[in-house]
C-alpha positions as CSV (number, residue, x, y, z in Angstrom):
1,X,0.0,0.0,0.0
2,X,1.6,3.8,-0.6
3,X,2.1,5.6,2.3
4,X,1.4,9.8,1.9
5,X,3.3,11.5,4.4
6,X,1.3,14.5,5.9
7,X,4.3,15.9,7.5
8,X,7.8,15.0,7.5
9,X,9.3,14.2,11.5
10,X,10.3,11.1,13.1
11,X,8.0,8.6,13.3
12,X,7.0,7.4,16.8
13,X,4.9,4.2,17.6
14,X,2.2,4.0,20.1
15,X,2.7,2.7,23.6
16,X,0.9,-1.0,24.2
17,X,-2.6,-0.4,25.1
18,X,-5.8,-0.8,24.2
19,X,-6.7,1.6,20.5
20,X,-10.1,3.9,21.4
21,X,-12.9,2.9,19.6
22,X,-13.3,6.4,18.5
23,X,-10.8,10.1,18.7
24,X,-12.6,13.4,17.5
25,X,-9.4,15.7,17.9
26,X,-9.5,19.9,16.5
27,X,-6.3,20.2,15.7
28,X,-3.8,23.6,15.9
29,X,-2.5,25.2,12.5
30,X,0.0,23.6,10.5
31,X,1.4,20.0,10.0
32,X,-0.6,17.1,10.9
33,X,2.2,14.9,11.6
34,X,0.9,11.5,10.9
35,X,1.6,8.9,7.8
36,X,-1.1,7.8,6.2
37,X,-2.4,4.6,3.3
38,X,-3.4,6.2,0.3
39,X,-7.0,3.5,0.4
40,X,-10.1,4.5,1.6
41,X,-10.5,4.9,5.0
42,X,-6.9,6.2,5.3
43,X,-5.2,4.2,8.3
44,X,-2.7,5.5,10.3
45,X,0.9,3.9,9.9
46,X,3.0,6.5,11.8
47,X,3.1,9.7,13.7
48,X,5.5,11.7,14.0
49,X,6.9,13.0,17.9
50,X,5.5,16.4,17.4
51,X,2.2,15.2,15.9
52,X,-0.6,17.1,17.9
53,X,-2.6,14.1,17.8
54,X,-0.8,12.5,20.4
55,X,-2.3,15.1,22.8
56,X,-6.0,13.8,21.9
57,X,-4.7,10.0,22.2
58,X,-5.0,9.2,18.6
59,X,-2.3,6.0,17.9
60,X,-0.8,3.9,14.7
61,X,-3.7,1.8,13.8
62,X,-7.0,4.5,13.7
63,X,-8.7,5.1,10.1
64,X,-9.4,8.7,9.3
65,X,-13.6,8.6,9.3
66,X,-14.4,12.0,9.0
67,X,-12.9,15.9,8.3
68,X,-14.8,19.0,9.2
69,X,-13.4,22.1,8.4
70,X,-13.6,25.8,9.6
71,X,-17.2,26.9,7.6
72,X,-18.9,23.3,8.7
73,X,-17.8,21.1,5.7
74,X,-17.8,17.7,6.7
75,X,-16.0,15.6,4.4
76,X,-16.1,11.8,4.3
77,X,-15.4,8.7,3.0
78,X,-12.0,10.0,1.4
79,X,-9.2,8.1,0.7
80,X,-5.2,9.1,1.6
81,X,-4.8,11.7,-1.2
82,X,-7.9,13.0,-0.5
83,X,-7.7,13.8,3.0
84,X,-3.6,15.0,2.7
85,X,-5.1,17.6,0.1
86,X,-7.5,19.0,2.3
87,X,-5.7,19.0,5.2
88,X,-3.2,21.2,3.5
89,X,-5.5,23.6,2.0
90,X,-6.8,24.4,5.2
91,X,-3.3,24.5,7.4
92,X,-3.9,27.8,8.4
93,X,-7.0,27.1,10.0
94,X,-7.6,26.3,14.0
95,X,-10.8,24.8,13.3
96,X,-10.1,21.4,11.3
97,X,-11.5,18.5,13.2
98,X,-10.9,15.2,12.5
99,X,-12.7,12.0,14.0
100,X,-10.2,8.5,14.1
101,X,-12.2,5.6,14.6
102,X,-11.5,1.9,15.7
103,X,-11.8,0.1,12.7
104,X,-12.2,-3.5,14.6
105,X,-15.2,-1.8,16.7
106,X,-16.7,1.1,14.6
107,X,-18.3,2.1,11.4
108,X,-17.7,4.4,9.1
109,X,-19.7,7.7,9.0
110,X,-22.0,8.2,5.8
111,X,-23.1,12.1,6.5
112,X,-26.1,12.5,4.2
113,X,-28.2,9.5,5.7
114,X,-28.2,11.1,8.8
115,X,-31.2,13.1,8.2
116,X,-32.6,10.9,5.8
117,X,-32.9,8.3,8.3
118,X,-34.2,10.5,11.2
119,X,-37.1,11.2,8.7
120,X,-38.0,7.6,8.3
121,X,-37.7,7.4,11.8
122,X,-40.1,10.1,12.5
123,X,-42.4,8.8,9.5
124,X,-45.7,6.9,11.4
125,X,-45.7,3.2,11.0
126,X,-49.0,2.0,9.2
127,X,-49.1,-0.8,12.0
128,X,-48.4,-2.1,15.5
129,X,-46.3,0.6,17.8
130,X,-43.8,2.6,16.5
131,X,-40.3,1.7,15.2
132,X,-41.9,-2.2,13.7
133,X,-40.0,-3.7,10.9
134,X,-41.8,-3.4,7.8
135,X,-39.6,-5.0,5.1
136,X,-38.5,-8.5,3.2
137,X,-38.4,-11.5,5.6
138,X,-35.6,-12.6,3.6
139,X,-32.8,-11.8,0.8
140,X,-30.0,-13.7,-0.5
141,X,-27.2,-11.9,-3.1
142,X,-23.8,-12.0,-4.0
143,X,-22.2,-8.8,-3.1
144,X,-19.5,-7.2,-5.9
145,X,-16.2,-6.4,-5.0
146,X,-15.8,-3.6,-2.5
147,X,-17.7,-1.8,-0.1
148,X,-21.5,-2.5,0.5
149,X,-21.9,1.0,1.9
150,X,-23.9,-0.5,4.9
151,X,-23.8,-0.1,8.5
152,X,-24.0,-2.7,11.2
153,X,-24.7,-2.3,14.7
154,X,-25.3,-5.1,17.5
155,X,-25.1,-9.1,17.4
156,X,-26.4,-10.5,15.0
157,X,-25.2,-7.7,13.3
158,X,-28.3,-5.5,12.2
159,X,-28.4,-2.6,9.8
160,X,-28.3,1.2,10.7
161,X,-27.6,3.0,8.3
162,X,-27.5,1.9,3.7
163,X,-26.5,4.4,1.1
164,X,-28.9,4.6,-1.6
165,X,-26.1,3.4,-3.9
166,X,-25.5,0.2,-1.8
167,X,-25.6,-3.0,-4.0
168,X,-27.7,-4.1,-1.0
169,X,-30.2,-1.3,-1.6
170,X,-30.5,-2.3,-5.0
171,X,-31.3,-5.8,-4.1
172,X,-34.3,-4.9,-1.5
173,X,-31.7,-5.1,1.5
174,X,-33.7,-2.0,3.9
175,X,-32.5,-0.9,7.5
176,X,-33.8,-3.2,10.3
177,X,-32.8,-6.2,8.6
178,X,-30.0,-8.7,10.2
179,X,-27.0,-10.6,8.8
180,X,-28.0,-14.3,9.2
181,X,-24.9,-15.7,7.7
182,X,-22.3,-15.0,4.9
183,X,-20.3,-17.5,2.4
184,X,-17.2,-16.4,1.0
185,X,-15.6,-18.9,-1.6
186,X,-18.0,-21.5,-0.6
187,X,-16.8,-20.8,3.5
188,X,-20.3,-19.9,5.3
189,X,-19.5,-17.8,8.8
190,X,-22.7,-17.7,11.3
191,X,-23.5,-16.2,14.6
192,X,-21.0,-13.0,13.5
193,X,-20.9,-9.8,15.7
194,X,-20.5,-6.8,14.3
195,X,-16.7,-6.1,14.4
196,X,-15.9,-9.9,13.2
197,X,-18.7,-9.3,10.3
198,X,-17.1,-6.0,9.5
199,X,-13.4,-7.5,9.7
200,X,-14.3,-10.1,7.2
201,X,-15.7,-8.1,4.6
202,X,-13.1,-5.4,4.6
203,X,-10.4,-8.9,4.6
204,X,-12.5,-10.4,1.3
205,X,-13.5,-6.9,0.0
206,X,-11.4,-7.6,-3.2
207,X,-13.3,-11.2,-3.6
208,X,-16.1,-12.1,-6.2
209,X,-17.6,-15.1,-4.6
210,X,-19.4,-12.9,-1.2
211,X,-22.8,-14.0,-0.2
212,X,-24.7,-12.5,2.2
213,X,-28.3,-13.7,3.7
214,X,-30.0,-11.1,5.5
215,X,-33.2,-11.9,7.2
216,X,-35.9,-9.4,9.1
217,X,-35.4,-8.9,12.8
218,X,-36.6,-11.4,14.9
């Protein structure tokens, strides 16, 4: 994987401990200090000794999830390059904020489905007491290659969040609905939690052969 280097300095490894599951750290003007993969989320491979990150307990290891700038821009989902560029364009300001995530125990941010999905939370169900399932009690498909632009929360892992684009979406997959059990290259994992599920889809994102059965809640 390239490596984009934010800011030049000697690189300094974290000290053995437990990683946070999440950082959300406003950092000063000027250089970042930190070494980052040029994929998408960026991970962190190094930080330099004067990185201001170290301050907010941000170590090797996080992903980048999410960059908010001075006027209330919220950027995500941006790979290495991405996130160096803006960075730089905005060294000058004190006001660049910048949430790290555990990526074995969190989930990306996807910014526009926030409100989308407080709508359909707000939206009266046409049965039973609020917040019911309404949706397929069942769907089977073979994932493509890379992300499935869902969010999983809980064990069994249930959905919170689908971008429109998802290949899930497109197949009927809806928020509510749980991950009963996925095959990849004729392997079939059950009784996954959220972090394991989300581990072994980012592991096998390059693969062909991913099925997923998602079922409604029980």
């Amino acid at each position: 994987t390239t490596a984009l280097t934010v800011a030049q300095g000697e690189e300094e490894q974290p000290e053995d401990g437990l990683m946070p599951d999440e950082v959300t750290a406003t950092i000063p003007p000027g250089p970042v200090g930190i070494k980052l993969t040029a994929n998408t989320p960026p991970e962190i491979t190094g930080m330099s000794e004067a990185s201001p990150l170290h301050e907010f307990g941000v170590v090797v290891g996080m992903i980048a999830d999410t960059l908010t700038l001075e006027d209330g821009t919220m950027l995500y989902e941006m790979d290495g390059p991405e996130l160096t560029s803006a960075l730089k364009e905005n060294a000058d300001s004190a006001e660049r904020t910048i949430r790290f995530i555990n990526p074995e125990t969190m989930e990306m941010t996807h910014a526009p489905l926030v409100e989308e999905e407080r709508e359909q939370q707000e939206e009266p169900e046409e049965e039973g007491e609020s917040g019911m399932y309404i949706g397929p009690d069942e769907i089977e498909m073979v994932v493509p290659p890379g992300s499935i632009r869902v969010a999983f929360m809980g064990q069994p892992p249930t959905i919170s969040k689908i971008a429109p684009d998802s290949p899930c979406a497109e197949e009927g997959v809806v928020v509510g609905m749980m991950v009963d059990t996925v095959t990849i290259d004729g392997q079939v994992y059950y009784e996954l939690d959220t972090p394991a599920l989300t581990s072994l889809l980012k592991s096998n994102a390059d693969s062909d052969d991913r099925g997923i059965r998602f079922v409604a809640p029980h």
